[in-house]
C-alpha positions in Angstrom: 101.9 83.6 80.4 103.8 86.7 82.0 101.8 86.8 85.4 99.8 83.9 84.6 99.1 84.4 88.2 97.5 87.4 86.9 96.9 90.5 88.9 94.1 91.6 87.0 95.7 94.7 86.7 96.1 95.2 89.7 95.8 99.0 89.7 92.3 98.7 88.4 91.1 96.4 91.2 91.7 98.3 94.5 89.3 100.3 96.3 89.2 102.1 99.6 88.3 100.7 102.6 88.5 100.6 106.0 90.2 97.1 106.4 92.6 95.7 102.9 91.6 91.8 102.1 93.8 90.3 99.7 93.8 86.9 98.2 95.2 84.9 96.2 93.2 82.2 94.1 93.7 79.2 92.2 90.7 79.4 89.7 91.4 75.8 88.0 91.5 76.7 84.1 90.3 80.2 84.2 89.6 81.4 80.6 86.5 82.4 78.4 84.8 79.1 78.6 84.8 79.3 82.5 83.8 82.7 82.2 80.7 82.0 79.8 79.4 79.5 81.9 76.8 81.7 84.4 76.8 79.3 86.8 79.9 78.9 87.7 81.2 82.8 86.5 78.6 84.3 89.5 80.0 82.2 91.8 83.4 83.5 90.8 82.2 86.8 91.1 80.7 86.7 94.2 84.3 85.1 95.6 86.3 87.8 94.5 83.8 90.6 95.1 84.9 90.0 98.9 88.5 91.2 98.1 90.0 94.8 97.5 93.4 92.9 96.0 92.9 89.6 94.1 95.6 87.2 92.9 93.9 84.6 90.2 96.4 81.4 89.1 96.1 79.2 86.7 94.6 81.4 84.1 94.0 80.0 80.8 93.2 83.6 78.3 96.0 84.3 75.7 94.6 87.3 75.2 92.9 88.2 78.3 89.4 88.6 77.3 88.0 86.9 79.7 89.9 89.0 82.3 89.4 91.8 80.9 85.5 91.0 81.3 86.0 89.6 84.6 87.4 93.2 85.6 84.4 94.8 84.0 82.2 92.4 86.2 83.9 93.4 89.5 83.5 96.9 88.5 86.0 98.6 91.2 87.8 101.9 91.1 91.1 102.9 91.4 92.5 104.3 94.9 95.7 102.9 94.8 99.3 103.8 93.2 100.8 101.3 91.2 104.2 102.4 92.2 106.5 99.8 90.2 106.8 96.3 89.0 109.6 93.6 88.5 109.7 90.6 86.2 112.6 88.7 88.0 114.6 87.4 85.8 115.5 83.6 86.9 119.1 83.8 85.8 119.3 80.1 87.2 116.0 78.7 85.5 114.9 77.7 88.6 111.0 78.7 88.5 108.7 77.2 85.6 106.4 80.9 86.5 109.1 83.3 87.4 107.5 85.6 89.9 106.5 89.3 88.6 106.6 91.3 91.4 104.3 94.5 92.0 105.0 97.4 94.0 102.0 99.3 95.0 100.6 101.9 97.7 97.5 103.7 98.9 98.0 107.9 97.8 101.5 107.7 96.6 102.7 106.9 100.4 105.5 105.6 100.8 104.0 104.3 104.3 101.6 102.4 102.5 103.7 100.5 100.1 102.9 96.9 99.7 104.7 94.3 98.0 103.2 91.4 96.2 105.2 88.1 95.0 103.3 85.7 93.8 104.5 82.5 93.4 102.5 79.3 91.4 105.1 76.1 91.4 105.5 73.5 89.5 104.7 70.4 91.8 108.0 68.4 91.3 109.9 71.2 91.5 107.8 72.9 94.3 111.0 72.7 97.4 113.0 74.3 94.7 111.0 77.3 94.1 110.3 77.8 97.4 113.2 78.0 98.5 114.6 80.4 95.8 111.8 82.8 96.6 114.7 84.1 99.1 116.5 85.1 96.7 113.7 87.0 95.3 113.7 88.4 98.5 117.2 89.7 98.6 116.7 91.0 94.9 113.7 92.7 95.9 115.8 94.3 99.1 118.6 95.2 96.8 116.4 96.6 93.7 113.7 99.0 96.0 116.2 99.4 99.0 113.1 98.0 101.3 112.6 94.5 103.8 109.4 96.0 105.1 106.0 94.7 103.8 106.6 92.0 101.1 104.0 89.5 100.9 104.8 86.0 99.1 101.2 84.5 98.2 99.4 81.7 95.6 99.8 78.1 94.9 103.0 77.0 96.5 101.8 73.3 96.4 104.1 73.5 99.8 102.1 70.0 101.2 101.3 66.2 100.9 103.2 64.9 98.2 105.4 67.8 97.1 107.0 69.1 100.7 107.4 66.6 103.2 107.9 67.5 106.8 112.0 66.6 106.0 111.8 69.3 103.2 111.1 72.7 105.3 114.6 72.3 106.6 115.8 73.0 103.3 113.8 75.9 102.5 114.9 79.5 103.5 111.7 81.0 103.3 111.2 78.9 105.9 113.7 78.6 108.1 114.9 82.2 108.4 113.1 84.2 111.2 112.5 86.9 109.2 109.4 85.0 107.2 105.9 84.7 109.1 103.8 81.8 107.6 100.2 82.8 107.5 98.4 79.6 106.4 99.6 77.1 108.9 100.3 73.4 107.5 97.5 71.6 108.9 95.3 74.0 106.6 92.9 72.3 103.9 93.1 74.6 101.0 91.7 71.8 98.3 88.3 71.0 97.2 87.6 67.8 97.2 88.6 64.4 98.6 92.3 65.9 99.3 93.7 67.8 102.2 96.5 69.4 101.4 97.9 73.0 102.5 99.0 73.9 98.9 98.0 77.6 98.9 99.9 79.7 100.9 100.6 83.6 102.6 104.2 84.2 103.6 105.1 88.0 104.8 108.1 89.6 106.3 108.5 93.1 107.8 108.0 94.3 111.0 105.4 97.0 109.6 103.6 94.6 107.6 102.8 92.4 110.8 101.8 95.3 112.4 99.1 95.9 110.2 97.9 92.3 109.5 93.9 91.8 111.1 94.3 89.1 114.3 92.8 85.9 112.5 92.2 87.0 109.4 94.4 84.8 107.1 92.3 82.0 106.6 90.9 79.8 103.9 87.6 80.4 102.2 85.8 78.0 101.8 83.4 78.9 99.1 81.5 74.9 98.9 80.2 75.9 102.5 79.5 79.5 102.0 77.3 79.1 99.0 75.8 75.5 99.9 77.6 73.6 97.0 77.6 70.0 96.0 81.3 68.8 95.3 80.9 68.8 91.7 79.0 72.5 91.6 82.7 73.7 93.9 84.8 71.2 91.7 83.4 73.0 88.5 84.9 76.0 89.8 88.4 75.1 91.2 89.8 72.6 92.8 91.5 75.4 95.4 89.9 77.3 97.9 91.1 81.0 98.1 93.6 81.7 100.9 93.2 85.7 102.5 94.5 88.0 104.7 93.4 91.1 106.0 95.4 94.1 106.8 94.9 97.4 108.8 94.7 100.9 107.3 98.3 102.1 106.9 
């Protein structure tokens, strides 16, 4: 699906606030018979209620109903500018989800504008992506004539079995200077038995580090923070959420 990874339209999400989390979640098979369960759709709720911008993967809902009511749910406001948007085009084939880029800011400033690229891979093919999400980069510099405050977020599976510590060498994103890694490797972003750093927050931009809250990019860990057995936190995902939180502009 065209951002699968869908922002819930985005636009409709945002509200004001002093401090901007943003996060990008995993939620294992979301559609309309996640959503109809109660236990398991508060829980969702009360994760995402915690965010002003939310990235939700893996979303199973040909025709978004179950978004759509997920929005309704949340029930925020608009306060930001959706400025533009970019479907990048993957001349090469290389991602099985190109990334659909988003372009937003708080008032129409131009200040304020905020970059999204979300990125879910597919796990054999997970160095690949990563890697080419540089030249989404350079695209994104050459289309909006801006390196400042792009953020690369979601379900990199960038750990255990699909990037080895001999694969980072390969991958720009990595390697260049210009990328700050958020998440650090050694993070545990799975529920369950596993403990992998598969979700990741990537930014670049001198501005955008600027504004980014000292220890704020983090895992949640939403089994601890409601008291949930393994199976209740399974039966929601099997990620945590990853965040970040960012300075007013």
């Amino acid at each position: 699906m065209k951002l699968a990874a869908v922002l819930l339209r985005l636009a409709l999400l945002l509200h004001a606030a002093e401090a901007l989390r943003i996060c990008a979640f995993n939620i294992q098979s979301f559609g309309d018979t996640k959503l109809s369960d109660q236990s398991i759709s508060k829980i969702i709720v009360k994760i995402l209620s915690q965010y002003d911008i939310i990235l939700v993967q893996e979303v199973r809902d040909a025709d978004l109903s179950a978004v759509q009511e997920l929005m309704e749910r949340l029930n925020r406001t608009k306060s930001f500018s959706l400025m533009d948007k970019y479907q990048y085009p993957d001349p090469d084939s290389t991602f099985s989800r190109p990334p659909f880029v988003v372009k937003f800011a708080a008032s129409g400033s131009k200040e304020s504008e905020l970059v999204l690229v979300p990125l879910h891979t597919s796990p054999s093919q997970a160095v690949a992506e990563i890697d080419a999400l540089y030249d989404v980069y350079l695209k994104i510099i050459d289309k909006w004539e801006t390196d400042q405050n792009i953020m690369f977020l979601g379900d990199f599976n960038a750990d255990c079995n699909y990037v080895g510590k001999t694969d980072w060498n390969s991958i720009r994103l990595r390697t260049s200077e210009v990328f700050n890694w958020l998440i650090p490797d050694d993070t545990d972003t799975t529920v369950g038995n596993s403990d992998c750093a598969y979700d990741r927050i990537v930014v670049s931009g001198s501005r955008l580090r600027k504004w980014i809250e000292p220890k704020s990019a983090k895992v949640f860990d939403f089994q601890r923070a409601f008291k949930l057995s393994q199976e209740e936190a399974l039966a929601i995902s099997d990620h945590f959420p990853v965040e970040v939180g960012l300075k007013s502009p």
